[in-house]
VOGU-3710 file (C-alpha; in Angstrom, 3 decimals, decimal comma):
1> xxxxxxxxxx> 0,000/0,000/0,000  2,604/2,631/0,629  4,525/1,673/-2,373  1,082/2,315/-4,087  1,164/5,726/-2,770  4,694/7,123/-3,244  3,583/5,791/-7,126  0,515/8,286/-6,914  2,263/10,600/-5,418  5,226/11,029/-7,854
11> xxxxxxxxxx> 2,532/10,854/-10,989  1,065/13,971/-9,334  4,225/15,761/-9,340  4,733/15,161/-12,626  1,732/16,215/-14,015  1,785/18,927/-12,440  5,266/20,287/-13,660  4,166/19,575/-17,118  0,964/21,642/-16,091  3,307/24,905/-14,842
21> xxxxxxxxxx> 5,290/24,531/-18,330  2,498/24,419/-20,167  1,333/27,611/-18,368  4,580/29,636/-18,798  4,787/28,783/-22,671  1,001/30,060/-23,533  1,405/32,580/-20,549  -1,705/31,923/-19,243  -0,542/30,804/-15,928  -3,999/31,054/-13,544
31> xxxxxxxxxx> -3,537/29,715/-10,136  -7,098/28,610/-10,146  -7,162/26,186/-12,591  -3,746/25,090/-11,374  -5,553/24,484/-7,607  -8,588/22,781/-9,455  -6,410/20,287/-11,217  -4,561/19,155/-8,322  -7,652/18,600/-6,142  -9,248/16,977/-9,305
41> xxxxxxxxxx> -5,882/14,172/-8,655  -5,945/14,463/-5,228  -9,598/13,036/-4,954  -8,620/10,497/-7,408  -5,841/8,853/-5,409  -7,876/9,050/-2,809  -10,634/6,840/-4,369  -8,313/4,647/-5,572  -6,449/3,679/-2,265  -10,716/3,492/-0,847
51> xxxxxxxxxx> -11,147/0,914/-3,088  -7,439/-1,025/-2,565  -8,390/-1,060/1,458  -11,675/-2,560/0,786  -10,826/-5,403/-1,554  -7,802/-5,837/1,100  -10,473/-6,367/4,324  -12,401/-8,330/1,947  -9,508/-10,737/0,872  -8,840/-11,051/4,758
61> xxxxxxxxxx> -11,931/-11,861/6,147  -11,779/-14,694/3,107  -15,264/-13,669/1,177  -13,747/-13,317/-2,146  -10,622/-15,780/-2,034  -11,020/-19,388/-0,578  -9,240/-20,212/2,475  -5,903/-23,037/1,333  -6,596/-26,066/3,206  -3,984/-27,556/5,921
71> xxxxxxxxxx> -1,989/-30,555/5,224  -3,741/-33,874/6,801  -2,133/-35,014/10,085  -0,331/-37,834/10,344  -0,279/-40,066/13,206  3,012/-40,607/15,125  4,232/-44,106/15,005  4,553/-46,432/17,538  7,712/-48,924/18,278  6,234/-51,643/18,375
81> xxxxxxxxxx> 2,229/-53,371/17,967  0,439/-55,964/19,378  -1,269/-58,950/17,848  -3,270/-62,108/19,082  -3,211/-65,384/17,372  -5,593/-67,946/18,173  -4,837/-71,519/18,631  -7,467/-73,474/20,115  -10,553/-74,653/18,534  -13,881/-72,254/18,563
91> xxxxxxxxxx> -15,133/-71,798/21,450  -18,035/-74,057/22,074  -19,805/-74,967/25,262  -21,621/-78,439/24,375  -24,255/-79,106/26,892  -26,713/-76,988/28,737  -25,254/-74,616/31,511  -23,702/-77,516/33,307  -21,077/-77,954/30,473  -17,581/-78,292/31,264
101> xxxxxxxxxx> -16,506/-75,426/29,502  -14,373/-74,783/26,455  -10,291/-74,682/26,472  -9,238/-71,111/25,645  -5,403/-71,093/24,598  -3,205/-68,623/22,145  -0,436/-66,341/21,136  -0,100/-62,585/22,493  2,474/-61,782/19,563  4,891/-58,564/20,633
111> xxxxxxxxxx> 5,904/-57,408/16,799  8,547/-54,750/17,870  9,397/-51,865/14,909  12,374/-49,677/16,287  15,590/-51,602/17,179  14,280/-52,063/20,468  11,695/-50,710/22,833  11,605/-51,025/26,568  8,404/-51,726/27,797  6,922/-51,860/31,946
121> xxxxxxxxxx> 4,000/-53,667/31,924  2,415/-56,225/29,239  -1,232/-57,291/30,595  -4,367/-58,917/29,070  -7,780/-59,074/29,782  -10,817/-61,464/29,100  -13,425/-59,463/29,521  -17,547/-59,850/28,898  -19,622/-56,971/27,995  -23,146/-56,636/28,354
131> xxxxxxxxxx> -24,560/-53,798/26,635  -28,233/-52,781/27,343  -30,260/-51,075/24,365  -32,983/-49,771/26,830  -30,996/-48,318/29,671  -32,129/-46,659/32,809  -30,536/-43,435/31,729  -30,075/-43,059/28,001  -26,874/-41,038/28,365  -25,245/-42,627/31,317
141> xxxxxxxxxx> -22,481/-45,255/30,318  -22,357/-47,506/33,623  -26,028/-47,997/33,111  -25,656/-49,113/29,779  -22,325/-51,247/29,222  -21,701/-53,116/32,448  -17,919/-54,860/32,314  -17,086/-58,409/33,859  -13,476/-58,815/33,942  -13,051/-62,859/33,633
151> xxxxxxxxxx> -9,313/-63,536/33,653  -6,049/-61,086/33,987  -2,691/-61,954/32,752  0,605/-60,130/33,964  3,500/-61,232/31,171  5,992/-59,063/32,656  6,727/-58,561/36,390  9,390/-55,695/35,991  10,690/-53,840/33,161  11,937/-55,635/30,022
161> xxxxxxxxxx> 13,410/-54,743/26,831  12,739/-56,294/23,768  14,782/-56,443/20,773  13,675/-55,870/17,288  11,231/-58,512/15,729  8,500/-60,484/17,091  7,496/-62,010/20,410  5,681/-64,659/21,248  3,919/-64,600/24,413  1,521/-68,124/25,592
171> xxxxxxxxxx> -1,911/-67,626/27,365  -4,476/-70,281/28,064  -7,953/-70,164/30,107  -10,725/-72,712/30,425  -14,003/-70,733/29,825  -16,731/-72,272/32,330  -19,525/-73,849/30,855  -22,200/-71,458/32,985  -21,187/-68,176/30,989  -24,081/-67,042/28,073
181> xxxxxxxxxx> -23,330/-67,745/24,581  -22,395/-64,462/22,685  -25,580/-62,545/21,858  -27,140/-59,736/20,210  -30,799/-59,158/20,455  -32,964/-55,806/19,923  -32,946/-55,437/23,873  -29,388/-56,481/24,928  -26,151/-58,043/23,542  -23,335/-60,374/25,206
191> xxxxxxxxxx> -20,235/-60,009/23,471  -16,271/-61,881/24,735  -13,313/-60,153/23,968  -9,509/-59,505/24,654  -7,774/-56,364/25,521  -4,049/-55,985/25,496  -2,222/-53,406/26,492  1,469/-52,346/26,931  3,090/-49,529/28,331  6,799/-48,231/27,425
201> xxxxxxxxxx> 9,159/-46,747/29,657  8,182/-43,218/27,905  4,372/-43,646/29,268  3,297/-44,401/25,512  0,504/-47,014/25,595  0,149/-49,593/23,119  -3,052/-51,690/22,682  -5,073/-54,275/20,846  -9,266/-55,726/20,917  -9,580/-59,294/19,910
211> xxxxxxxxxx> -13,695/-59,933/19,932  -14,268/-63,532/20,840  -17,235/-65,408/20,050  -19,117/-68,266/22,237  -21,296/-70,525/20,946  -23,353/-73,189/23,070  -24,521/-76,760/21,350  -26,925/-78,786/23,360  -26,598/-82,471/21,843  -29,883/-83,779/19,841
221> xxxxxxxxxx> -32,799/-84,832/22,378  -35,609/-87,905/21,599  -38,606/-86,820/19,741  -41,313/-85,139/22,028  -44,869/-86,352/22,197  -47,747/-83,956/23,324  -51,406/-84,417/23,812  -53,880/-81,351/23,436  -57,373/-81,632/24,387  -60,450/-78,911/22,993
231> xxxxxxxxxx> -62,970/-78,872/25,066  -66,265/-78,539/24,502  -65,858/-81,199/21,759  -64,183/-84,428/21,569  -61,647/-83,588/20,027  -57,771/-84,621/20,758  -54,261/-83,476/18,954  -51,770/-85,447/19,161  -48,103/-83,592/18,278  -44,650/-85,357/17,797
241> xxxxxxxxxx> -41,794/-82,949/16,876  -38,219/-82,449/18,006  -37,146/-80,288/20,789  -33,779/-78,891/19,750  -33,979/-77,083/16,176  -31,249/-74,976/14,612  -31,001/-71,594/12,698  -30,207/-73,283/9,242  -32,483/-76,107/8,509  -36,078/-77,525/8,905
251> xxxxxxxxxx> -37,865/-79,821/11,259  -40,451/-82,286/11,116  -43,946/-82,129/13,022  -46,239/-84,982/12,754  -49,997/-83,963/13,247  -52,439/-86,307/14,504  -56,246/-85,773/15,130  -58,904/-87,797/16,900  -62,473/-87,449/18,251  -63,452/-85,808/14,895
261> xxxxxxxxxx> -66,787/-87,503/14,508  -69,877/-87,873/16,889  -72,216/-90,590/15,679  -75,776/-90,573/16,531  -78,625/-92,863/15,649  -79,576/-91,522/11,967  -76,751/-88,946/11,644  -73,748/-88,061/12,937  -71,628/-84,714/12,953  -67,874/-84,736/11,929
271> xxxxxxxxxx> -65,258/-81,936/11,908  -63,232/-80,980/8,583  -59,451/-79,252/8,697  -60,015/-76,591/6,237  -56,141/-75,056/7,250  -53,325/-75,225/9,390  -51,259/-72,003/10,191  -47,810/-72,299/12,328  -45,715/-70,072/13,283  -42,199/-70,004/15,478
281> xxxxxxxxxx> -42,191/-66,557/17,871  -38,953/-65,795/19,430  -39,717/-63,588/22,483  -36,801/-61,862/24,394  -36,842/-60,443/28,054  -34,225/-58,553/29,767  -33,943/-56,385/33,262  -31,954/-53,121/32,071  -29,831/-52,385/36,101  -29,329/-49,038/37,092
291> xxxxxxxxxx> -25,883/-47,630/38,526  -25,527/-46,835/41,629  -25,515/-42,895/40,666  -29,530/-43,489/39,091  -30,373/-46,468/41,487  -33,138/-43,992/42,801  -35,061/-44,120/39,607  -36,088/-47,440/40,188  -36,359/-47,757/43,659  -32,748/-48,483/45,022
301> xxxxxxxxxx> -29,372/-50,705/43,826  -29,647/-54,223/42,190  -32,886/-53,404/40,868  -33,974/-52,849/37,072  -36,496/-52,254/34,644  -38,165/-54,897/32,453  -38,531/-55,327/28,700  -39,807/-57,589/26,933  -39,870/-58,232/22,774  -41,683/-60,764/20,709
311> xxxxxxxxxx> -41,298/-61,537/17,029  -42,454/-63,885/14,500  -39,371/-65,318/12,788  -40,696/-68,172/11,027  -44,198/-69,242/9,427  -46,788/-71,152/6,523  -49,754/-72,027/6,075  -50,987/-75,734/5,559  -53,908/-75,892/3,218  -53,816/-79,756/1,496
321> xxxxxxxxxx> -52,097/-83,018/2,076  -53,902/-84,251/5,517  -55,641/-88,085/5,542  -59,030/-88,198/6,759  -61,085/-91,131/7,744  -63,852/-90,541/9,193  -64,558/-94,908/9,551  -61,547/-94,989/12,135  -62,114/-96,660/15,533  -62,359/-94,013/18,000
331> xxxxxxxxxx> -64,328/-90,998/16,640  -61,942/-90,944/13,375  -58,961/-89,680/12,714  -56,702/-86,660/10,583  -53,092/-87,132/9,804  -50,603/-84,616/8,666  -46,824/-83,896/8,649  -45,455/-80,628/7,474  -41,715/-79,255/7,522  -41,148/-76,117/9,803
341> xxxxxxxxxx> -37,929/-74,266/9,360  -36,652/-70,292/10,113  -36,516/-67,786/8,042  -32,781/-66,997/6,463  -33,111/-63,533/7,055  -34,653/-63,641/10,250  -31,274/-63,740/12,431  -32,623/-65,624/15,612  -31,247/-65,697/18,546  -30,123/-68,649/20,458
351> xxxxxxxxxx> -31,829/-69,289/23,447  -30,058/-67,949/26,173  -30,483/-67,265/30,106  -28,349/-64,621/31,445  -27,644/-64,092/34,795  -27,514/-60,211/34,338  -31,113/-60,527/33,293  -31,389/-61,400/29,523  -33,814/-64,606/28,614  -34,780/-65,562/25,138
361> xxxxxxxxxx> -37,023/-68,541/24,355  -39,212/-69,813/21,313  -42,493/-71,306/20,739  -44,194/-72,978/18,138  -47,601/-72,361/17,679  -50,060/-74,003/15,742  -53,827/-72,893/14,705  -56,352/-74,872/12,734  -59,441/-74,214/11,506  -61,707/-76,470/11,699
371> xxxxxxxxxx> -65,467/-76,899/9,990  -68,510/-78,413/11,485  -70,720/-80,658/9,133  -73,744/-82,848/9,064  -74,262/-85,853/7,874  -76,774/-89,311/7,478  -75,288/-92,856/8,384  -77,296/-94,039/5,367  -74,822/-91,898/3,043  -71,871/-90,498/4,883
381> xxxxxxxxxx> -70,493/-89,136/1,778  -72,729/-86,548/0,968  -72,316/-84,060/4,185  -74,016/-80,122/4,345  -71,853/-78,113/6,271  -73,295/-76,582/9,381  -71,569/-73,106/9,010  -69,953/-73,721/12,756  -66,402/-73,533/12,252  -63,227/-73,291/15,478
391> xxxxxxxxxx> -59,928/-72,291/15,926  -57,501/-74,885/18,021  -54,456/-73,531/18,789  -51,819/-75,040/20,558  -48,052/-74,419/21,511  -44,768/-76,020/22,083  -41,547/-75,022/23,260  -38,523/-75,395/21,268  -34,581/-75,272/22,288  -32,888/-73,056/18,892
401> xxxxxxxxxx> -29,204/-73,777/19,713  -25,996/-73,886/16,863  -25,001/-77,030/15,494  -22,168/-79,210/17,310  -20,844/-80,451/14,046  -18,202/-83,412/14,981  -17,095/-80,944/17,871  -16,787/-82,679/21,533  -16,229/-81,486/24,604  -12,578/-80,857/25,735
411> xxxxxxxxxx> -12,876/-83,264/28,695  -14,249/-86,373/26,303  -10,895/-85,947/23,764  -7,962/-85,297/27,155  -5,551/-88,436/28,054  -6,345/-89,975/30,908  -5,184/-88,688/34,143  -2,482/-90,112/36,060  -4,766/-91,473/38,972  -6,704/-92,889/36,207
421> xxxxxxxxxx> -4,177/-95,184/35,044  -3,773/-98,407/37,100  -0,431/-99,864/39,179  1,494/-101,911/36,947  2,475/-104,682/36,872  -0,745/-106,559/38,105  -0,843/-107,651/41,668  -1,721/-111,587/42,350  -3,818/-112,527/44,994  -1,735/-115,777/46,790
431> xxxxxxxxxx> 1,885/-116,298/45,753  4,398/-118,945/47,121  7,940/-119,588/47,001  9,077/-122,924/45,535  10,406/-125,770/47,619  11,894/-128,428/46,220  15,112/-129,706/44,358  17,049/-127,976/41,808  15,446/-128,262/38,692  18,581/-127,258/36,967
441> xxxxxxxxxx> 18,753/-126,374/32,946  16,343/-128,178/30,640  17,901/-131,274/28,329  19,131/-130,566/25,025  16,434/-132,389/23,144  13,479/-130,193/24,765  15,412/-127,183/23,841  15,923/-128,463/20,059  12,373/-129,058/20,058  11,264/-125,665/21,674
451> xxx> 13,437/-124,051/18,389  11,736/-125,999/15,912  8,494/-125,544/17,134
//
């Protein structure tokens, strides 16, 4: 700006010793015009360096020219990282909650970048989180992720330094069998997981999540037979399905109904399946806790509130392919067996009881429809129906658990145990000393004899 000026300043000058000049060759010099011609410049310049100032505050404030973007940032590096390597089989617990557990063993692998790093402490956690969707205060995060630290490890006792390259470090763990499967429902979700972490002399922390999934198998169970009775009629259902069904698959039901026909004298009544609707509802309840800082919301510590979910996640409808005979000892008789399965995309959930709170279970539910009609015992094929018609419904309660595969339990496949194993040799139960002359070597002929035979 000031070079801007002196350049003003000097073009003023200049014009107005060519002005003066000009003046003394005509000899019309008139200090008035002279006056008017420099205040004609002056107001120019001043214009001018008006205008510069502005477009300057505007350039500044950044209205006119974009402001340059900063270089990204980039994170500092660390000496060394922290990885987890698996070794042992999925972990499965095979058996209801009074499973022996599943055999938890692996790697913590110390992968060391800079020539060497010193490090304090190495530790690792096995921790279970159970995170409530519905918590007693929305915002509060004791009352919605509460922490259950299962087993610690310590690697290091005092400080160590580690050379350049990688580390192995062994951990093992037998999970007990009473811990919930992982979960994740609309109202809650169980999740396993590892967290390492390692601090270096300089305070610098290093760390590492490994989620880890637990699965539950309960071993196949004998068919289940149920009997359902309707009163007011005579009529009786009688169900035989499996108890433990599976996410992927289908499952057999086999339908049988008696008591179907009343005779009378000249007539008798009967009752016709016109359609048979099932269903598979997976209903989830859980207690959200409260912290101890909002315990007073819901009337003091180790209390909750409770929710509770239902869905449909798998369902048909049965229309043809019963047997009826109506000539059957004992009132007559319907048979039917249809396939029940779940839906692909329904994503179930296992059933599961939590001691934090968090149940889920599963029914299958059956409805048919039945039709009242009339008919003669001189011509029982020609019936009128009576325009009566009922709905029988009826439930069962299923076990949906994950396959075991060829998976068995870790205490079925272990060697046996050293208190397992008898003495050996074999103890007798009389032994005596022999008394008696020397029986000395044996001839030469038995011996040839012994060697050819």
């Amino acid at each position: 700006m000031s070079s801007l000026i002196r350049s003003l300043t000097r073009t003023h000058q200049t014009q107005q010793q060519r002005r003066e000049q000009k003046a003394k060759s005509s000899h019309l010099e008139d200090p008035t015009d002279l006056e008017t011609g420099v205040q004609h410049q002056h107001s120019a310049a001043m214009d001018f360096l008006h205008f510069a100032s502005k477009e300057k505050r505007q350039s500044s404030s950044g209205r006119s020219t974009p402001k340059n973007k900063g270089s990204p940032r980039i994170a500092p590096s660390q000496p060394a990282k922290i990885e987890i390597q698996m070794e042992s089989p999925p972990c499965v617990f095979y058996g209801a909650t009074n499973s022996s557990g599943a055999l938890l063993s692996g790697q913590l692998k110390l992968v060391v970048t800079d020539l060497e790093v010193r490090l304090t402490s190495i530790r690792m956690d096995l921790k279970g989180h159970t995170v409530t969707k519905k918590p007693v205060a929305k915002d509060c995060p004791d009352c919605i992720d509460k922490i259950t630290t299962l087993k610690s490890w310590n690697f290091i006792t005092e400080p160590t330094t580690y050379a350049h390259g990688t580390h192995n470090l062994p951990f093992s763990y037998l999970l007990p069998g009473h811990l919930p499967a992982t979960t994740h429902s609309i109202l809650a979700n169980i999740d396993y997981g590892l967290e390492a972490e390692a601090v270096t002399a300089l305070a610098d922390t290093i760390k590492h999540n490994h989620p880890l999934r637990v699965q539950r198998a309960l071993q196949p169970m004998p068919e289940k037979q149920s009997v359902r009775i309707f009163p007011p009629t005579n009529m009786t259902v009688n169900v035989i399905n499996t108890q433990i069904v599976h996410p992927i698959g289908s499952f057999l039901v086999q339908f049988r109904m008696n008591g179907v026909v009343t005779k009378e004298k000249s007539a008798q009544t009967r009752w016709r399946i016109r359609k048979l609707d099932w269903r598979i509802d997976e209903r989830i309840e859980n207690i959200s806790p409260a912290c101890p800082k909002h315990a007073h919301k819901v009337g003091g510590e180790g209390k909750g509130h409770r929710h509770e979910d239902s869905r449909t996640i798998g369902n048909d409808s049965v229309k043809k392919g019963w047997k009826t005979d109506f000539d059957s000892p004992g009132g007559g008789q319907i048979e039917l067996e249809f396939a029940a399965s779940i839906r692909p995309n329904a994503n179930p959930v296992c059933d599961v009881e939590s001691a934090t709170g968090l149940i889920a279970t599963h029914l299958l539910i059956i409805e048919i429809i039945v039709a009242e009609e009339h008919a003669k015992n001189t011509n029982t094929k020609q019936a009128v129906p009576t325009g009566s018609a009922r709905v029988l419904r009826t439930q069962f309660k299923l076990i949906l658990t994950e396959r075991g595969g060829m998976g068995i339990s870790w205490d079925e496949e272990q060697p046996p145990m050293y208190e397992d194993v008898p003495a050996s040799p074999p103890g007798y139960i009389k032994m005596s000393d022999y008394v008696g002359d020397d029986l000395g070597p044996p001839p030469e002929e038995e011996l040839e004899a012994m060697e050819r035979g």
